[in-house]
N, C-alpha and C positions, 0 to 999 in steps of 0.2 A: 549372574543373570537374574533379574528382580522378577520377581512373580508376581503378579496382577490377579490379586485376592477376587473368586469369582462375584461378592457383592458387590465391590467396584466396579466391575463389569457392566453385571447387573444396572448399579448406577447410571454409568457413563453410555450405557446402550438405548435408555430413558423407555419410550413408547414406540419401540421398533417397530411393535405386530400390529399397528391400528386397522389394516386389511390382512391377516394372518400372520400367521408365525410358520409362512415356510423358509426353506434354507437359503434359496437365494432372497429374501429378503432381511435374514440374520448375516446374510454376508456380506450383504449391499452396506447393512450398517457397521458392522465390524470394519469394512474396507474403510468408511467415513473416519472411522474413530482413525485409524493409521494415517489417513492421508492428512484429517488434521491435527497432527501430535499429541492428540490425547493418548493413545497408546504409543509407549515408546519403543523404537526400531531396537530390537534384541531383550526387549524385555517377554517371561514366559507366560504366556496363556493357560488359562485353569485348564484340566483336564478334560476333557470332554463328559464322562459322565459327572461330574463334579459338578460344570455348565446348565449342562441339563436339567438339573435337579433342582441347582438356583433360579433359571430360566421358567420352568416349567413345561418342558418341552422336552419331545424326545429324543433320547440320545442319536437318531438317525437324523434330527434337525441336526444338531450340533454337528454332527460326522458329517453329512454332505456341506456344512456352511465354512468347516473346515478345510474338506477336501476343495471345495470350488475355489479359496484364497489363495493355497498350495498350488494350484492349477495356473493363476493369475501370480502367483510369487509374493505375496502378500504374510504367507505364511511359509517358515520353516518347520523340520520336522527330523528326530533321529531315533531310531527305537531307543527307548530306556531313560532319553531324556528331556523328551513331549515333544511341545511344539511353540514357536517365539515368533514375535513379530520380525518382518524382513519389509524389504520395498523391492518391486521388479527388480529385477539384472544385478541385483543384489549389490546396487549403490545405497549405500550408508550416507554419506551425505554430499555434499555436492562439494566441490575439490577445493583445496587449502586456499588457491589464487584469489576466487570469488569471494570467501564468510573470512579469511583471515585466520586458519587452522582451527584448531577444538577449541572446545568452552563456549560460552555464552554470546551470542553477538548478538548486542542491542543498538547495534544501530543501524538495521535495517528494518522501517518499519513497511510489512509487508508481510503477510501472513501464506501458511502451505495451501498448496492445491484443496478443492472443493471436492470432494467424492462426485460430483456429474461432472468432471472432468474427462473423465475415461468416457463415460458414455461421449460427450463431447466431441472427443479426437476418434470413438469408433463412428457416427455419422459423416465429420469431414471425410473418412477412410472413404465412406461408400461412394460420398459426393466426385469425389476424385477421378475418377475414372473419366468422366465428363469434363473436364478441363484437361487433357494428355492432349490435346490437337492444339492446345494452345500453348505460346513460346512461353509465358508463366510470370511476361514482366507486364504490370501495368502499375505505371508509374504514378497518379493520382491514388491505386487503393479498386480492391474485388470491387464492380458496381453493386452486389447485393450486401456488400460489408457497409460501403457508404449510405447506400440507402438505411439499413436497420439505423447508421448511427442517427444518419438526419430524422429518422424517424423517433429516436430517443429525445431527442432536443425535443420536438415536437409535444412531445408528450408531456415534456418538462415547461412548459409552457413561451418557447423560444423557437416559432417557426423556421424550419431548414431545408434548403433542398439539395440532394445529392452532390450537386457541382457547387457547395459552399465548404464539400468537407475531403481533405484530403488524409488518407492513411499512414501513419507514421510506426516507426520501429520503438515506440513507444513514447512517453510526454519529455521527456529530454530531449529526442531528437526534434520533435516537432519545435520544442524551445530556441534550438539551436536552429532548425530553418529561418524559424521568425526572425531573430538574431541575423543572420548570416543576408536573407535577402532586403531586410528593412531599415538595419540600424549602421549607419556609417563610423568607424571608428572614432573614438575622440565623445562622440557625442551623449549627452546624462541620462541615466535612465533612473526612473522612481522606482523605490523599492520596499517593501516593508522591513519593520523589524522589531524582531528577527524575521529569516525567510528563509525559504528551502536553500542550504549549502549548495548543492549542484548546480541550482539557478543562478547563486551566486556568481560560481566557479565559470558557467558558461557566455556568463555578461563580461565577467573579465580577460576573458579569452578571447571573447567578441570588440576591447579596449574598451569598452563602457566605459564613463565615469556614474560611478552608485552615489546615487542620493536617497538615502531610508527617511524615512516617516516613520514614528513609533506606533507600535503597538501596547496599550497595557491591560491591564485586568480588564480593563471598561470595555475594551474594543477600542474601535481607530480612531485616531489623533486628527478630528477631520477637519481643523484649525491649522494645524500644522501641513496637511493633505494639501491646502489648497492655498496654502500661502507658498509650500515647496511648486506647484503643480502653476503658479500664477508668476513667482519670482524666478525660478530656475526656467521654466520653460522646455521638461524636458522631452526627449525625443520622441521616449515609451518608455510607461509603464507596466511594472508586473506586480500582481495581486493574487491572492488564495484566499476569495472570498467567505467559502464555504469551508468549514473545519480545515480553519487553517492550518500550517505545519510550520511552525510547532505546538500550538497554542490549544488548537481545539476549539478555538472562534469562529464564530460566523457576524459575517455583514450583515445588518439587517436593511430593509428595505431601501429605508430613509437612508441610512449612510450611503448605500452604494445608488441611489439617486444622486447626493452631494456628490459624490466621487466619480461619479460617471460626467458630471456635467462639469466639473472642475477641470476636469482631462480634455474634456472636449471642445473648451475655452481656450486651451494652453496648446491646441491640435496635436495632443501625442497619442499615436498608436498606446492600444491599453491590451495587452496579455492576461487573460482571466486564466488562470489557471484551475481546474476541475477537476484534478485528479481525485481527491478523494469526496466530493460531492454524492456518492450512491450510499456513503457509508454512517447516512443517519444512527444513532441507537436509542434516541428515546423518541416517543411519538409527541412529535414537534412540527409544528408547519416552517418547511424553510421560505425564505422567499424568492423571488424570481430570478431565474437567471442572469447573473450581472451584466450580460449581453443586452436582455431587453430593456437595459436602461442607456446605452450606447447605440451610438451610429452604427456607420460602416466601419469606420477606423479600430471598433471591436475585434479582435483576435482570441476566442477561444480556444484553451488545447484541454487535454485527456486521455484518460488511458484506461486498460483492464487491470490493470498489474495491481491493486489495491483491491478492486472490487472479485476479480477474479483472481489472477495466477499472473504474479510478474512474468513468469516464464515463457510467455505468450506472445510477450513483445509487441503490444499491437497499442498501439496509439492514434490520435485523431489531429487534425488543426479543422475549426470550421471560422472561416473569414470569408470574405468577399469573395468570389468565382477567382476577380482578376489576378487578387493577390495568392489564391491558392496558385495558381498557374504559374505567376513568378516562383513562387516557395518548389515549384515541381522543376522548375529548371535550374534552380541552385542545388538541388538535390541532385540532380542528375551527373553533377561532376565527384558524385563521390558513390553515389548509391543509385541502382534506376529503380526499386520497387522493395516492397516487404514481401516477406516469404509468400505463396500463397496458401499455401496448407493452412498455416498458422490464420490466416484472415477467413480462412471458412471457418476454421472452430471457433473463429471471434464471433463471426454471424449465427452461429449456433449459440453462442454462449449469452450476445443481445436477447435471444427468440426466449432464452430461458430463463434472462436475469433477475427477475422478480423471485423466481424460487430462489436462486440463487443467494440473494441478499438476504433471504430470511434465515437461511442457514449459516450464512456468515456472519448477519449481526450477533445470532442469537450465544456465537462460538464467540465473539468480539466482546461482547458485556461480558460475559465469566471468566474472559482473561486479563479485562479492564478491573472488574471486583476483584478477581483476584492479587492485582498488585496493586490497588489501593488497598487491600483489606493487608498486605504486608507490612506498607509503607507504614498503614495506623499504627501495628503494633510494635516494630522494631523502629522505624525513624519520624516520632509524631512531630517532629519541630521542621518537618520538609513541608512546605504550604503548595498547592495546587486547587484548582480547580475542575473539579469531575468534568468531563467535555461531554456535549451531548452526540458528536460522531468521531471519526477518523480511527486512529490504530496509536497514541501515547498520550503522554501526560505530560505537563509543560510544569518543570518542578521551582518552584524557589529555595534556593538553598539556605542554611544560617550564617552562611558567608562564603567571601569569595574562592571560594575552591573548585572549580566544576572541572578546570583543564586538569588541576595537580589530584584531582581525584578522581579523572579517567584515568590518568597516565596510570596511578596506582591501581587502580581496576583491571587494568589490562596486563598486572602483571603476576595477578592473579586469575586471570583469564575471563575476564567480564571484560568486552571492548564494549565503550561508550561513544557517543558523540557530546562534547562539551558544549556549552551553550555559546561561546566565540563563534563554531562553527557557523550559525544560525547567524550569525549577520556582517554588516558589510565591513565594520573596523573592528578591533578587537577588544569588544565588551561581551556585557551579561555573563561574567564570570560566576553568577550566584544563579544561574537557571542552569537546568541538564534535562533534556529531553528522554523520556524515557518510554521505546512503545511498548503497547501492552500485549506482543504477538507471539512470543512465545508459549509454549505450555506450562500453566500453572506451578507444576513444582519449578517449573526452570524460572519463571517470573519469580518466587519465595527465595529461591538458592543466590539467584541475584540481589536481592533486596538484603540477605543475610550476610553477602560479601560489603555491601557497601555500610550497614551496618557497623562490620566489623573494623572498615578501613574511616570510616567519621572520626570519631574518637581518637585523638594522638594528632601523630604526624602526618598523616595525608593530603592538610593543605600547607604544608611547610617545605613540600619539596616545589623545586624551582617549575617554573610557568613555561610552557612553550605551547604552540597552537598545534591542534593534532588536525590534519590533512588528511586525505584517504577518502572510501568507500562510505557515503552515507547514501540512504534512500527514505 
């Protein structure tokens, strides 16, 4: 059990007391540190007067900030041999099915709950009671969850009204609406590339045929955009304008003006995808919603699950009224509503998302320096480009290895997603997507495994495309 030296503490607890130093706000922040893996689950806590003393605070701070974590199950505790981090109900981590058993998994890029998350799910708590007369399905989505979203766009400078945005079980599903109610099998859809794997995986599922447009260092190929967009003619397209995945790119104005107008030449439905759009990290003006450079034939989707807590489940589509309405009755032969609990803490979690963001970007760049400051010193001949949002890094490698140096990764217990994954045939064997969401030593111990497996045989062993759980 690793003991968390009290100056590191000290460190990693920063300017806790800026309105005092009492115990429930030493606990509010120590809870932070565990919910986002700076402090790791079974590692041991300084002693309490040890605390104190580094803190400058008295030892009855530390004991009540103690006792209140114990209370909530944040903290264990056994005479003789202190006391160590834990998580509620004393789940360690979340079950072998979902992450793919122990060790390192990076290929989920999505970061832990936000410490106002608890607060969060205790206001839906109280909301609750006031919704028990009701049957608990509403198949569009809460009206006061719609409203916050449309009111988000709003803000963002893409006028919206309630009946333009339907609530979804997060931005897959809503993918798979648009999919299911718009796109007739057989028929092409534009793609970028590389592009989110599961978008992939749901367009082929949907018999798509995929036509990519590249992506490279520059940004987009907006010669090729519109010669695909003018000669193919396809159905609909999908796009991740804003810190894209995997890259870290953004559209700027001017391109997604071409792009919007090219589409809308060629009449295809255009899927903007938004997911990780709140997840700015340097102070940058983005540009405007790639909606507001589109018609009606625009389809926006989005979700909390990057910006808040994938575990939330809560996602959006805002389109046209009529086409949400169809999208609500294609759903309705599989699923009639999303949870509603989970849609209040969503509208709770809208009402607060500005605090929110600021504590997640600020957790995001030091886990972002952190694995570039790895990558310099152990693998300087890996080329990327710092991104200025999202959650990884889009790597180039010194050659074509990405698949034959997950598979090896994996069997030292680092799962990867190789850079095949990320597009529609089977290239970009020299990129490997890498997020930066893990905790710091866990981002170093990774970068020290691939380190180890560069050199030699690691792209000598045989090629196959590795399938599975990416996010």
């Amino acid at each position: 059990m690793t003991l968390i030296p009290a100056h590191r503490l000290v460190s990693l607890l920063g300017p806790w007391r800026d309105d005092g130093a009492g115990r429930e706000r030493l606990a509010g922040a120590l809870r932070a540190l565990i919910l986002e893996g700076c402090l790791a689950v079974e590692s041991r806590l300084p002693a309490e007067r040890t605390l104190a003393g580094s803190l400058g605070v008295s030892r009855a701070t530390v004991t009540g900030a103690y006792d209140r974590l114990r209370e909530q199950g944040y903290i264990e505790s056994r005479q003789g041999a202190g006391s160590w981090v834990a998580l509620p109900g004393g789940h360690r981590s979340a079950p072998d099915a979902v992450v793919g058993g122990p060790g390192l998994d990076m290929r989920i890029a999505a970061l832990p709950a936000p410490a106002a998350l608890i607060e969060l799910f205790a206001a839906a708590t109280a909301e609750l009671p006031r919704w028990l007369d009701h049957h608990g399905y509403d198949p569009l989505g809460v009206p006061t969850l719609r409203r916050a979203i449309a009111d988000r766009f709003a803000r963002r400078g893409l006028p919206t009204r309630p009946e333009q945005i339907l609530v979804t079980n997060g931005a897959l599903q809503a993918l798979d609406l648009t999919i299911r109610a718009t796109l007739p099998r057989g028929r092409r859809v534009l793609v970028e590339l590389p592009s989110y794997p599961a978008a992939l995986d749901a367009f082929r599922a949907g018999g798509a045929r995929l036509t990519p447009v590249p992506i490279t260092a520059d940004g987009w190929d907006l010669e090729a955009f519109e010669a695909v967009a003018s000669q193919d003619r396809p159905a609909l397209a999908y796009l991740m304008p804003d810190f894209h995945n995997p890259t870290g790119l953004v559209m700027d104005a001017g391109a997604r003006r071409v792009a919007m107008r090219a589409l809308e030449r060629s009449d295809a439905l255009t899927v903007i995808d938004e997911t990780f759009v709140e997840l700015a990290l340097e102070d940058v003006r983005t540009p405007p919603p790639a909606a507001s450079f589109a018609g009606r034939r625009a389809i926006t989707i989005g979700s909390l699950s990057k910006a808040v807590w994938g575990g939330l489940r809560v996602g959006w589509v805002r389109a046209d009224p009529a086409l949400i309405h169809r999208m609500a009755t294609v759903r309705a032969a599989s699923d009639l509503a999303s949870p509603l609990f989970e849609q209040l803490v969503a509208t709770y979690a809208l009402e607060r998302l500005d605090d929110i963001l600021a504590e997640r970007r600020e957790l995001i760049r030091t886990r972002r320096d952190a694995l570039a400051s790895a990558l310099g010193d152990l693998l300087p001949d890996w080329r990327y480009a710092t991104p200025a949002g999202g959650l990884y890094l889009w790597v180039e490698l010194p050659g074509p290895l990405s698949t034959s140096l997950s598979l090896e990764a994996a069997r030292h217990g680092l799962r990867l997603t190789p850079g095949p994954r990320f597009a529609a045939a089977g290239v970009l064997e020299r990129h490997l997507r890498l997020p930066f969401t893990l905790a710091p030593d866990q981002l170093g111990r990774a970068v020290e495994i691939l380190a180890e497996l560069t050199p030699g045989g690691a792209a000598a062993r045989p090629v196959q495309l590795l399938a599975g759980y990416v996010a």
